[in-house]
C-alpha positions as CSV (number, residue, x, y, z in Angstrom):
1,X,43.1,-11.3,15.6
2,X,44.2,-11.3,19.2
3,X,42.4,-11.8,21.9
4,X,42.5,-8.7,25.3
5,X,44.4,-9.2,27.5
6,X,41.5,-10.2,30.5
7,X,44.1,-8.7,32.9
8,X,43.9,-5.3,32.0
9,X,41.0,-3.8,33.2
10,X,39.5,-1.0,30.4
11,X,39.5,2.6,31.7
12,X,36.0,4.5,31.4
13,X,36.2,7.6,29.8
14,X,33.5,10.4,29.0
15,X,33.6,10.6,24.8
16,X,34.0,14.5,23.5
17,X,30.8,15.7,21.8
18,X,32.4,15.6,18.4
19,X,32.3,11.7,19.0
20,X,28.7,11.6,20.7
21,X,27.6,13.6,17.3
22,X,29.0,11.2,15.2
23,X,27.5,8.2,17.0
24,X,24.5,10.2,17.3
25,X,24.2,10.6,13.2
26,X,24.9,7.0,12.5
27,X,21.2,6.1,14.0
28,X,19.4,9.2,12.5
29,X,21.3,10.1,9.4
30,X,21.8,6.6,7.5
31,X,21.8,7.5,3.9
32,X,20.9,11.0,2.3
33,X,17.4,10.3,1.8
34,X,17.4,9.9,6.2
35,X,19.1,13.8,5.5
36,X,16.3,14.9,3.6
37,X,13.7,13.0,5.8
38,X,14.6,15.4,8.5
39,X,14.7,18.3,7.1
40,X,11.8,18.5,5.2
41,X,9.9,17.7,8.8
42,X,11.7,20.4,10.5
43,X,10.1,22.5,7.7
44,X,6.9,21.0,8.2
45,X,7.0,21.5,11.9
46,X,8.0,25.3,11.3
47,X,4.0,25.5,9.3
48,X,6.0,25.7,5.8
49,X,3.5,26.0,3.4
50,X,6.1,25.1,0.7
51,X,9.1,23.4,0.4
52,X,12.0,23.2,-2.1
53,X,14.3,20.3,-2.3
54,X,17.4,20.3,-4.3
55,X,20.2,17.5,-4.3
56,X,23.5,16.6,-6.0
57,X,25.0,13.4,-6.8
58,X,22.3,11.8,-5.3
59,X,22.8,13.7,-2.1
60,X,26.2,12.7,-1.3
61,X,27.7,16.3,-1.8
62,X,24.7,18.7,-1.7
63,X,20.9,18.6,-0.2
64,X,19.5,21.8,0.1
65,X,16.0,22.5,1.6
66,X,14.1,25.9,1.3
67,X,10.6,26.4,3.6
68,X,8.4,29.4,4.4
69,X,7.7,28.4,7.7
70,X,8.1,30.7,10.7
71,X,12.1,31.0,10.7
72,X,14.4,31.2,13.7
73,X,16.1,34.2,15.4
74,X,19.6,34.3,14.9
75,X,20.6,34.3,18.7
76,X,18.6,30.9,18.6
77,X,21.1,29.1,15.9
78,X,24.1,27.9,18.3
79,X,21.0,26.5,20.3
80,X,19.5,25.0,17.8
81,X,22.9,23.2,17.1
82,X,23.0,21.8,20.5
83,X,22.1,17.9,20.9
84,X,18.9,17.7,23.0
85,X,17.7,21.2,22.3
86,X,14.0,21.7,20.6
87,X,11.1,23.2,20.7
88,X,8.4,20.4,19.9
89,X,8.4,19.7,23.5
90,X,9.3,20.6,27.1
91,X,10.0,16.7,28.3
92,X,7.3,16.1,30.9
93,X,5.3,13.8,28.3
94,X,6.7,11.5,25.9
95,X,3.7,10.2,24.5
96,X,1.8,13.6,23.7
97,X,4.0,14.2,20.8
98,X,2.1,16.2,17.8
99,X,5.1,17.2,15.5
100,X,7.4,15.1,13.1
101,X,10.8,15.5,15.3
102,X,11.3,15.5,18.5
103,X,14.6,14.4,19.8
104,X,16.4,17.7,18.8
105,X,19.3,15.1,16.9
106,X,19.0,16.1,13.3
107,X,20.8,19.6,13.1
108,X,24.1,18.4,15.2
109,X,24.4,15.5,14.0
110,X,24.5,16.3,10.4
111,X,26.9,19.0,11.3
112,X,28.9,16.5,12.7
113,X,29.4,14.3,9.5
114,X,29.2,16.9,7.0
115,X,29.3,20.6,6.2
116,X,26.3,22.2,7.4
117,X,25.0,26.1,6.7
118,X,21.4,27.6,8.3
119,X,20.2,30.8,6.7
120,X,16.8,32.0,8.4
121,X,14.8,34.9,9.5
122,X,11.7,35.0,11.4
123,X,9.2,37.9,11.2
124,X,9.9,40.8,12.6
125,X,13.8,39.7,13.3
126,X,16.7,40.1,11.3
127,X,18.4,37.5,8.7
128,X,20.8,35.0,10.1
129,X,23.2,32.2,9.3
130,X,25.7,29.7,10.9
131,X,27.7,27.2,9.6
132,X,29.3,23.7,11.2
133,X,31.7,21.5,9.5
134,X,32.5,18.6,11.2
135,X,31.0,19.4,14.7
136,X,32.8,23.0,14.6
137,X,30.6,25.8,15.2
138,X,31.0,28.9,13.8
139,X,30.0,32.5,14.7
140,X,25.6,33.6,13.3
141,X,26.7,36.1,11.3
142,X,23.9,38.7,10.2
143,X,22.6,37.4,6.2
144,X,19.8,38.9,3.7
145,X,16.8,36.1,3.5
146,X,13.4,36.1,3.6
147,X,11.2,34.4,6.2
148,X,11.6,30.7,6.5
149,X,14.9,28.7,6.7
150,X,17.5,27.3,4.1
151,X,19.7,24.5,5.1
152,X,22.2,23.3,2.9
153,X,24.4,19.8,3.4
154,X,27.5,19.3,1.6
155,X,29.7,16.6,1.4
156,X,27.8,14.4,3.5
157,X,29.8,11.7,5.9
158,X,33.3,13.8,4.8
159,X,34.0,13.7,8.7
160,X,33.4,9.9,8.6
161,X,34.7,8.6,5.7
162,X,34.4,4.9,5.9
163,X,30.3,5.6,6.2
164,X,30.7,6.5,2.2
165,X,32.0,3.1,1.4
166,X,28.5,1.9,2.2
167,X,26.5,4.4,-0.2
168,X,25.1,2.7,-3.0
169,X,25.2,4.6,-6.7
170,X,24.0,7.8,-7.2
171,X,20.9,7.3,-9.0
172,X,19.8,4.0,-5.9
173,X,20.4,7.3,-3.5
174,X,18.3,9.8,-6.1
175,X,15.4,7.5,-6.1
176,X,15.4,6.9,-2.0
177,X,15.2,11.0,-2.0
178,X,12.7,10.5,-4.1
179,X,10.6,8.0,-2.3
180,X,11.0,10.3,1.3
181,X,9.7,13.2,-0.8
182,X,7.1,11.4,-2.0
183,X,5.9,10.2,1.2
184,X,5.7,13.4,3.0
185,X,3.9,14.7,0.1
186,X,1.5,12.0,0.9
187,X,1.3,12.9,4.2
188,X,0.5,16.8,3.6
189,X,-1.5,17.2,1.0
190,X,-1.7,20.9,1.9
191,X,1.9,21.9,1.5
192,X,3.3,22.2,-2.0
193,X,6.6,20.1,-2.6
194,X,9.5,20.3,-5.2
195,X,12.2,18.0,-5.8
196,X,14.9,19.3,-8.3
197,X,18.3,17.1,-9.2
198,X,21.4,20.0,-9.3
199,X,24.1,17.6,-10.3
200,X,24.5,19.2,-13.7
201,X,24.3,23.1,-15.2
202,X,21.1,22.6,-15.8
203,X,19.1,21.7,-13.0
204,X,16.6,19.0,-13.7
205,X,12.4,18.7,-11.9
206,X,11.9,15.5,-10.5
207,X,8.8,16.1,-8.7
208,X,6.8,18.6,-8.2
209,X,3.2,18.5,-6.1
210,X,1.4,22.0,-5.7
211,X,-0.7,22.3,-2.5
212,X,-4.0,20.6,-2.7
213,X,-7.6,22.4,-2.5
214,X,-10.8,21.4,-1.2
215,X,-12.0,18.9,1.7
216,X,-9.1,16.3,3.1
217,X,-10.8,13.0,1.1
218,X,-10.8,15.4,-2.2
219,X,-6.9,16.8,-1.4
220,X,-5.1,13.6,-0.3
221,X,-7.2,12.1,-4.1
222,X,-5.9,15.1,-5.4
223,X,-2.2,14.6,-3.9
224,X,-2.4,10.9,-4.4
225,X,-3.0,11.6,-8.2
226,X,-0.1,13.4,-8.4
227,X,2.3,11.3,-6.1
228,X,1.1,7.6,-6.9
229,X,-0.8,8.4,-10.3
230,X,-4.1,8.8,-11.5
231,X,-4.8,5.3,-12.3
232,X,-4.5,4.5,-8.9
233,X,-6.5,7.1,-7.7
234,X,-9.1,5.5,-10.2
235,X,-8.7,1.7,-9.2
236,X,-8.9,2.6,-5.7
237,X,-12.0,2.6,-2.9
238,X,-12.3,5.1,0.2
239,X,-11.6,4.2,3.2
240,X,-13.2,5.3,6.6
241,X,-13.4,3.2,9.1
242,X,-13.3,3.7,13.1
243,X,-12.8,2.0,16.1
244,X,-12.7,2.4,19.8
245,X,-10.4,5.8,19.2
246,X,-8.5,4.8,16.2
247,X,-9.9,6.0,12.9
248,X,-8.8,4.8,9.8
249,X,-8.8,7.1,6.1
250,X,-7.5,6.7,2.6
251,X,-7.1,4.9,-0.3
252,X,-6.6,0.9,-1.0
253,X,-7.2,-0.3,-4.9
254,X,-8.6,-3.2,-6.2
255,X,-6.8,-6.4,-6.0
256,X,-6.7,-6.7,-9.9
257,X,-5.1,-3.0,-9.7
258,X,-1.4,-5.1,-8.0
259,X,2.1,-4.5,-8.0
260,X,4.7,-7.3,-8.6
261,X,6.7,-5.6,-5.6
262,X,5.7,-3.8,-1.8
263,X,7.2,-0.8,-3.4
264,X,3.7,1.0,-3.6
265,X,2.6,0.8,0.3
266,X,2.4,4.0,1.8
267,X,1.5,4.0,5.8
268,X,0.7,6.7,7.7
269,X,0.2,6.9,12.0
270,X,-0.6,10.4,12.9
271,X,0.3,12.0,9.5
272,X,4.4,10.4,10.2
273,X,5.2,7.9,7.9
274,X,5.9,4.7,8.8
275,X,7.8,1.3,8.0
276,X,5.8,-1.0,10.6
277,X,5.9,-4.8,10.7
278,X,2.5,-4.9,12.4
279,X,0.4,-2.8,10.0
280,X,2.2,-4.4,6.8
281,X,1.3,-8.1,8.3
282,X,-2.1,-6.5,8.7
283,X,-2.0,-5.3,5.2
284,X,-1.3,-8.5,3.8
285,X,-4.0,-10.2,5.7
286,X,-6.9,-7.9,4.5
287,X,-5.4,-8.9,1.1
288,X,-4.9,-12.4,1.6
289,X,-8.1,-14.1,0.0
290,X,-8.2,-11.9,-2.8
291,X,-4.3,-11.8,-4.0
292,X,-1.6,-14.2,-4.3
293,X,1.5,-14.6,-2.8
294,X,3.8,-12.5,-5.3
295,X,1.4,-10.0,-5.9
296,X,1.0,-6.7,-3.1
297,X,-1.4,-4.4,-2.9
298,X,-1.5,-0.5,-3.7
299,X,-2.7,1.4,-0.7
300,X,-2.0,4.9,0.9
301,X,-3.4,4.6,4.6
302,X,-3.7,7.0,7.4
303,X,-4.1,5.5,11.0
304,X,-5.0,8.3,13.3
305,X,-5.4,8.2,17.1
306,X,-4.9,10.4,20.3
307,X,-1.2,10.4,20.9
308,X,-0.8,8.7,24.1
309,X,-2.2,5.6,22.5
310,X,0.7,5.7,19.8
311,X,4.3,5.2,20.9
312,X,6.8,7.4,18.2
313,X,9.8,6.8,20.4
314,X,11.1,3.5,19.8
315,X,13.9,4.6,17.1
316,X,15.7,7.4,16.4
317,X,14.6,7.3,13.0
318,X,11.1,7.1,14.3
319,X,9.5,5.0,11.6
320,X,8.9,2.4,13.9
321,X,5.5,2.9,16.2
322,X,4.0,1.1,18.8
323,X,0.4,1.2,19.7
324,X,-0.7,0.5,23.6
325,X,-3.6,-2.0,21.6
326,X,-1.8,-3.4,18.6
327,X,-4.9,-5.8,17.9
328,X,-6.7,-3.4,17.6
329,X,-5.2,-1.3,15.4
330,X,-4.3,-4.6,13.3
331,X,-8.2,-5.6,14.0
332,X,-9.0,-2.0,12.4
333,X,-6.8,-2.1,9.1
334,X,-7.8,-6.0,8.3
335,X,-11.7,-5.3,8.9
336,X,-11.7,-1.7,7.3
337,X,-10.3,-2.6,3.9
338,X,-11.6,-6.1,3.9
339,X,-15.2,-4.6,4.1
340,X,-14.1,-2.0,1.5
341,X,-13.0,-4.8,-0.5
342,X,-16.1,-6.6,-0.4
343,X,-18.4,-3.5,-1.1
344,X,-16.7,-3.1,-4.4
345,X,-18.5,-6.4,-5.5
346,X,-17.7,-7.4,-9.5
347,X,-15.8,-4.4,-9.8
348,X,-12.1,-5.0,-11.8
349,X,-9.6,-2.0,-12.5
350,X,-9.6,0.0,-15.0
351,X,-5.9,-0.6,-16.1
352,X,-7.1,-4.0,-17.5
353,X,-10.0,-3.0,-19.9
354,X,-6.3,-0.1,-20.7
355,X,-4.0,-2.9,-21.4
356,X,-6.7,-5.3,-23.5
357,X,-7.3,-2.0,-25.9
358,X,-3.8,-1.7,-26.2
359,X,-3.0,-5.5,-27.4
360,X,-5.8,-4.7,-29.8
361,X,-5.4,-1.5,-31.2
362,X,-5.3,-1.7,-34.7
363,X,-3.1,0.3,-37.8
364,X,-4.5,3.5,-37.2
365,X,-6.7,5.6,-39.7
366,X,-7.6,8.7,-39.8
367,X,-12.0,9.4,-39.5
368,X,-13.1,12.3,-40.9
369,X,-16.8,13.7,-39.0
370,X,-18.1,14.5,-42.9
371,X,-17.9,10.6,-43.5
372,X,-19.9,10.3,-40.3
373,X,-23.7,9.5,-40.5
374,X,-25.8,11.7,-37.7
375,X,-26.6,10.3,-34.8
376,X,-30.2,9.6,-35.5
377,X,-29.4,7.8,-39.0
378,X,-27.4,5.4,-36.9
379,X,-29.9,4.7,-34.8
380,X,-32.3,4.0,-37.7
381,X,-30.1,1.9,-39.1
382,X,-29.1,-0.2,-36.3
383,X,-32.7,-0.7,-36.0
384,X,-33.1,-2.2,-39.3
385,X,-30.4,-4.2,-39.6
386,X,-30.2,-5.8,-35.8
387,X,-32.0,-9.3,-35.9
388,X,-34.2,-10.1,-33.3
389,X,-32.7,-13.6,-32.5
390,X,-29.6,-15.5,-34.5
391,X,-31.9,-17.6,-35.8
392,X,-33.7,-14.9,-37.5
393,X,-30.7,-13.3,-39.0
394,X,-29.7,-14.0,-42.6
395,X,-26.3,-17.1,-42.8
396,X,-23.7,-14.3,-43.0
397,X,-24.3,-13.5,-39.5
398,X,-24.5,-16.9,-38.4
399,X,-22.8,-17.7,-35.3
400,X,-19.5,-20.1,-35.7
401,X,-19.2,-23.4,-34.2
402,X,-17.5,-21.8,-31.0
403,X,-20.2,-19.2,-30.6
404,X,-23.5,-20.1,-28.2
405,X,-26.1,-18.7,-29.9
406,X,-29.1,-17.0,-28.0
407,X,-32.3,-18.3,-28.9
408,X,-34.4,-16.5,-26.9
409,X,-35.0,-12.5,-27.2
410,X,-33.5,-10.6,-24.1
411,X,-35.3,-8.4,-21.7
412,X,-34.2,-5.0,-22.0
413,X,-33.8,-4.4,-18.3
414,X,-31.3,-6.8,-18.0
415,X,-29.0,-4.7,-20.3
416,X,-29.2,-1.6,-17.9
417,X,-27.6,-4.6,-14.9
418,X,-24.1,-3.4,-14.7
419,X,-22.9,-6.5,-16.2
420,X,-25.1,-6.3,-18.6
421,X,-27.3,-9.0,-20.8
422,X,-25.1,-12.4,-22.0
423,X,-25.2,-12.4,-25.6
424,X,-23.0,-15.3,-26.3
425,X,-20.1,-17.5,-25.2
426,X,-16.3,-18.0,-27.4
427,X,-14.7,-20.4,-26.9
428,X,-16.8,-22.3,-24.3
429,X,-14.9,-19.7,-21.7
430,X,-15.4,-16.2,-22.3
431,X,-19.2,-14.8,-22.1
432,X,-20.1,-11.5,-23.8
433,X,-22.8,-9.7,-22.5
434,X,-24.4,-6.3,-23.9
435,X,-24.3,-3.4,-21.2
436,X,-26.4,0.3,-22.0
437,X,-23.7,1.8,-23.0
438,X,-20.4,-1.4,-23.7
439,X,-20.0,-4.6,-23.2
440,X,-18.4,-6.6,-20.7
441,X,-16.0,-10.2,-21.7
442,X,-16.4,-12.3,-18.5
443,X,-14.2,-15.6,-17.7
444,X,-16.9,-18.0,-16.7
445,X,-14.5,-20.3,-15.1
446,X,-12.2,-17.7,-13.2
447,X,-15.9,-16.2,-12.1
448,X,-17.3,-19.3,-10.9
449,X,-14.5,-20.0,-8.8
450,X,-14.7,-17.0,-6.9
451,X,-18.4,-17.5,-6.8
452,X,-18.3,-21.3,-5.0
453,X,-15.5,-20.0,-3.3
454,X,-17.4,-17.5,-1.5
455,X,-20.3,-20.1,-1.0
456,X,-17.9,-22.7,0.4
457,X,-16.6,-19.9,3.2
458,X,-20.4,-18.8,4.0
459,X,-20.9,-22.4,4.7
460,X,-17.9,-22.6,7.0
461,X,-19.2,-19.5,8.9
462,X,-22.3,-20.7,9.4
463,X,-21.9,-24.8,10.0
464,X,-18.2,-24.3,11.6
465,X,-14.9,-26.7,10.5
466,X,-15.4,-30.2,11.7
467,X,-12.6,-31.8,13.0
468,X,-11.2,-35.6,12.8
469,X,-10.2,-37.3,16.1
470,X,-6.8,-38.6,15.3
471,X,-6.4,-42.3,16.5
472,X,-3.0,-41.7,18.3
473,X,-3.1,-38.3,19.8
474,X,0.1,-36.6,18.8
475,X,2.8,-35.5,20.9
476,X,4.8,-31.6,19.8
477,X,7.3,-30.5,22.4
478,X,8.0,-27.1,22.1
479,X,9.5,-24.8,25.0
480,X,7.3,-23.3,27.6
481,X,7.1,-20.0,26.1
482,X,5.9,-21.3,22.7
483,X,3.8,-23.9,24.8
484,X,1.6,-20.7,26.6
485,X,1.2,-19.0,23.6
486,X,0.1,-21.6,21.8
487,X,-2.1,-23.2,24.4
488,X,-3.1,-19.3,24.6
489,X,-5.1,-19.6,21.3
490,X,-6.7,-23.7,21.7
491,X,-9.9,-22.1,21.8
492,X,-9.9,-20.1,18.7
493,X,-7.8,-23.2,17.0
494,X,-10.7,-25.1,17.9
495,X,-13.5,-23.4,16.3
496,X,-11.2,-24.1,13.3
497,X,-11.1,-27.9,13.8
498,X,-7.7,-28.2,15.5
499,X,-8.2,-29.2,19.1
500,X,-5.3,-29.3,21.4
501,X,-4.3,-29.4,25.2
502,X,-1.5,-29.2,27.4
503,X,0.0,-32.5,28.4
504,X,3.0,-31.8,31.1
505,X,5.8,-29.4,31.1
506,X,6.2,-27.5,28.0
507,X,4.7,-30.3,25.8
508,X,1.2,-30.4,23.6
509,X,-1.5,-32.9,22.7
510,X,-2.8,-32.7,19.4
511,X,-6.3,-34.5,19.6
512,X,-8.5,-33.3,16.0
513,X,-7.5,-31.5,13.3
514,X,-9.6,-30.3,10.4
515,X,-11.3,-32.2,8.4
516,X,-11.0,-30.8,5.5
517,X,-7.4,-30.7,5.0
518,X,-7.3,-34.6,5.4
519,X,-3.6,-36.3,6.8
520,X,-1.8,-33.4,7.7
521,X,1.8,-33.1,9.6
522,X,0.5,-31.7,13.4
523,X,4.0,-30.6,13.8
524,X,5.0,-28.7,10.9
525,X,1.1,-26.6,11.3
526,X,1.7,-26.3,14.9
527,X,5.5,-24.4,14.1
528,X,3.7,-22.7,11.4
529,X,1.4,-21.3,13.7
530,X,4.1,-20.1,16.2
531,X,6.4,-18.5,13.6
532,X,3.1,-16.5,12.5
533,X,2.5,-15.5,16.1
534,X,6.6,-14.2,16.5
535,X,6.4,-12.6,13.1
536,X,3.0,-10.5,13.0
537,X,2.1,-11.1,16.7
538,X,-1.5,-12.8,15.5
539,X,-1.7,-16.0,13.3
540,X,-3.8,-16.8,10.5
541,X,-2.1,-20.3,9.4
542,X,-4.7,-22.2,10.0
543,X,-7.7,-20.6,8.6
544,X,-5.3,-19.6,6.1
545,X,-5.0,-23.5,4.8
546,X,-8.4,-24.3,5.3
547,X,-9.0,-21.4,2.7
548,X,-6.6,-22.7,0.4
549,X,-8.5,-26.0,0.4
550,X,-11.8,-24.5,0.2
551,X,-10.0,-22.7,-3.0
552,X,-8.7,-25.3,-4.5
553,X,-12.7,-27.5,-4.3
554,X,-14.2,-24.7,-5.5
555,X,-11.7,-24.6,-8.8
556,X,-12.6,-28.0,-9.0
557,X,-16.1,-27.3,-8.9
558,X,-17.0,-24.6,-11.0
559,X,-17.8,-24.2,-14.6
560,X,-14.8,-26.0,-16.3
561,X,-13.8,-24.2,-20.0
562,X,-14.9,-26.0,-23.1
563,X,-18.6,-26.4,-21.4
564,X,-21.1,-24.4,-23.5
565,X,-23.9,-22.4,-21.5
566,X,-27.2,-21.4,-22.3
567,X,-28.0,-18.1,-22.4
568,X,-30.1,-18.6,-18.9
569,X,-27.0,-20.0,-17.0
570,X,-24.7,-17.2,-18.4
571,X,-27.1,-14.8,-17.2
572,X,-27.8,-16.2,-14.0
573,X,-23.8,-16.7,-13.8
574,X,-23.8,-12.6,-14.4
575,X,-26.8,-11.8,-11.6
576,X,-24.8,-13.6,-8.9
577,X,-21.5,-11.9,-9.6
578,X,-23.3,-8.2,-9.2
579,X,-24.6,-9.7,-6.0
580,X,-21.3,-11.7,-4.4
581,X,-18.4,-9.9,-2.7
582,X,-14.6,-9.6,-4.2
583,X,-16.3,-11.7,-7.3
584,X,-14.0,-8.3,-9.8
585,X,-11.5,-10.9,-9.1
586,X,-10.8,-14.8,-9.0
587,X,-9.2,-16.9,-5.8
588,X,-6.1,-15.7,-7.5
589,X,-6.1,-12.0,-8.1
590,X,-6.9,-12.5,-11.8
591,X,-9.9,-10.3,-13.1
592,X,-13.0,-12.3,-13.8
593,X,-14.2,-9.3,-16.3
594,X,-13.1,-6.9,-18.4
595,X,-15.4,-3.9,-19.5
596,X,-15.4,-1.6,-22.2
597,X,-17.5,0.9,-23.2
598,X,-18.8,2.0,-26.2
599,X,-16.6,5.0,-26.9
600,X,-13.5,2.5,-26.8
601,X,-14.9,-0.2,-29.1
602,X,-15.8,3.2,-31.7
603,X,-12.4,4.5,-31.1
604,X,-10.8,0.8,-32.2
605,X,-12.3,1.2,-35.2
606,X,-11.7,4.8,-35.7
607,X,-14.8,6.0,-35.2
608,X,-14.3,8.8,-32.5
């Protein structure tokens, strides 16, 4: 490659507007899906109350999108084609934005890159439609439509050809439509959606979400059934939580309800969808102590707040926000679903009791109701054939050497506790206890765990960390940047054992550090700490491995499997887990219990 020539100096030259509409669509239009992303909120910003999406070959040469919002007049197309034109806002305020776009990019700059065609009619005015291939305008020429707008894409990036060489396959590009579609349906639970693939003569429904009914909480569950699925909807708890202006809403499920991947996050500031670093660090720290590290959780948030305290113009794509207090919006989400979280007490998802009936379903047989007693012979006969204690009951229902047999009769009022009344142990791990109307298996060991786990961090909120005075104070140097911020947070660091102070120029004096994590490197925890603060702006290293230690004592101390229990200690093991926050799960994100009620165990055994 060779290198200018430094003598010749470079003219400046204004670029044509075919050019500055090509540029233009390489920030907003990136892929098909970023097509269909702003489109569909140009029909939500025109008060569509439904929208139609149809795409071909994964968008590459056709995306059309059909609303019934409030049109345009034809003399209003060659404006609306215009870079900078729109009528979302008039310019004097930036930050008082209350629509999707904003920019007035979209339109021109997918006419620059592909072949773009606008039939619309408003009420009262007559049908209209333009087309643009490659930034050429043509004439509005007078066109038969109904009220609302079509806009239809073909052969997108045709102009730019070496933008196609980065698409990825057809059905990678389907399923980012997909996604976008999925996520403005999220965000308007009032609008009905359909998603259709065109690629072949017979058109093919990939999604379809009609318009929702009832109060927002019931329509976004409503939506969110039909977007995410109903076992989400479920698994998850309500959120509502509010804060100096920022209010928090909507749905986050159980840590044992988990993906394997961050593909089911769904963020929402002011009804736009977002991507944002912040909030996702946020979401992983209200998550932290209850998953682990390759598990993410299921949520579908919406952050709302007055809209000078929200910045939407930091990218063109504008899934990027920045909020004037971004602790406390992070303060907001971590607090909000962390109390949630801790409300649902020994709660576990449903999917689990699902997926422990479906490893035991048996051959199937067919029940007939004629070979059914009534209701009130079973009773009768349960009655007479239940023994009052095991060591009542005749040697064929003796319990096995692995079975801890009750020898005491059991209140009844313990059965109607929502864990129920132990009954007897397997295995010296799993506890089964009797509930009014199932049972419940618990893992004693997994439950303990979470159990001194949360004792251990009660004791730490009330007592403090204490801190070992090294014997040689050590010495990090850092640059003077890193040296502020850190030296920014030595008195939070020090409620957490780790006492440090400056000591000249850009350098650090590392005096105690926790106790509890024993001989530790100082350097390594004190980078650690600084890569949290430039990632997520806030770090939790720290009390994030004083956790893990307080984790890994209280596996050590709690019921070990092979111990057998008494009926009194697997009862008193139940009582404390209906009273002890996130106990539905271990350290780990592992259910500690797995119910089931009485109409499954019938319909195992064909009953029902």
């Amino acid at each position: 490659m060779n290198a200018p020539d430094r003598n010749i100096r470079p003219e400046i030259r204004q670029l044509d507007e075919a050019a500055v509409n090509r540029i233009a669509a390489g920030e907003v239009v990136e892929r098909p899906a970023s097509a269909v992303k702003e489109l569909v909120e140009n029909a939500l910003d025109a008060g569509a109350t439904r929208i139609d999406i149809a795409y071909a070959d994964g968008g590459k040469t056709l995306i059309r999108v059909t609303d019934d919002g409030h049109g345009m007049r034809g003399a209003d197309l060659p404006l609306a084609l215009s870079r900078h034109a729109t009528s979302k806002i008039d310019g004097s305020d930036l930050l008082n934005i209350h629509s999707f776009g904003f920019r007035g990019e979209a339109l021109p700059s997918l006419g620059a890159v592909g072949r773009l065609s606008i039939t619309t009619r408003a009420a009262g005015e007559e049908g209209a439609s333009i087309t643009v291939e490659g930034g050429r305008m043509g004439a509005v020429r007078p066109e038969a439509a109904r009220i609302g707008t079509t806009v239809s894409l073909r052969d997108l990036f045709y102009a730019t050809p070496a933008r196609l060489k980065f698409m990825r396959s057809d059905r990678a590009e389907a399923q980012a439509i997909a996604d976008v579609v999925k996520r403005l349906a999220l965000a308007e639970p009032y609008v009905s959606f359909t998603l259709a693939d065109v690629s072949s003569d017979h058109p093919r429904d990939i999604f379809r979400a009609d318009a929702a009914q009832g109060a927002l909480f019931d329509a976004l569950e409503e939506r969110m059934a039909g977007v995410i699925g109903r076992d989400f909807t479920d698994n998850a708890l309500r959120i509502d939580a509010e804060r100096e202006g920022l209010h928090l809403t909507g749905f986050a499920a159980l840590p044992t309800y988990s993906r394997g991947a961050a593909v089911a996050q769904y963020l929402f500031v002011n009804g736009r969808p977002v991507r944002d670093r912040m909030l996702l660090g946020a979401l992983r720290a209200a998550y932290a102590d209850v998953l682990s590290r390759d598990r993410h959780p299921v949520v579908a948030l919406f952050l709302t707040c007055a809209p000078e305290l929200v910045d939407v113009n930091v990218h063109p794509a504008k899934s990027e926000v920045r909020f004037r207090d971004p602790g406390l919006a992070r303060g907001l989400i971590v607090s909000g679903l962390r109390h949630a979280l801790a409300g649902a007490g020994h709660r576990a998802s449903s999917t689990v009791a699902g997926a422990m009936l479906g490893a035991m379903q048996p051959n199937p047989q067919r029940s007939y109701q004629m070979d059914r007693p009534s209701g009130h012979a079973l009773r009768s006969a349960y009655q007479l054939q239940a023994p009052q204690t095991f060591d009542e009951a005749p040697a064929l229902w003796s319990a096995p050497e692995t079975l801890s047999a009750r020898h005491e009769p059991v209140a009844p009022e313990t059965v109607e506790a929502p864990l129920g009344a132990a009954r007897a142990q397997i295995h010296e791990t799993y506890i089964i206890a009797q509930t009014r109307d199932g049972m419940v298996i618990v893992d004693a060991h997994a439950a303990h765990e979470r159990l001194v786990y949360e004792r251990l961090k009660r004791q730490r909120a009330e007592n403090g960390v204490a801190a070992q005075a090294l014997l040689i104070p050590e010495i990090v140097e850092l640059s003077s940047l890193e040296a502020a911020q850190i030296l920014a947070l030595a008195p939070d660091l020090a409620q957490l054992g780790l006492v440090l102070e400056g000591f000249g120029g850009s350098s650090i004096m590392v005096r105690e550090t926790p106790a509890i994590l024993g001989q530790i490197d100082a350097r390594g925890l004190i980078r650690d700490i600084l890569d949290e603060l430039a990632d997520l702006g806030e770090s939790r290293g720290l009390e994030a491995r004083i956790d893990a230690v307080l984790s890994r004592m209280a596996c050590h101390g709690s019921v070990r499997s092979g111990r057998q229990m008494r009926v009194e200690e697997m009862n008193a093991l139940l009582r404390e887990m209906e009273a002890t926050p996130l106990s539905g799960q271990c350290n780990h994100g592992r259910p500690t219990s797995v119910t089931l009620s009485l109409a499954e165990i019938e319909k195992l055994f064909g009953r029902r």
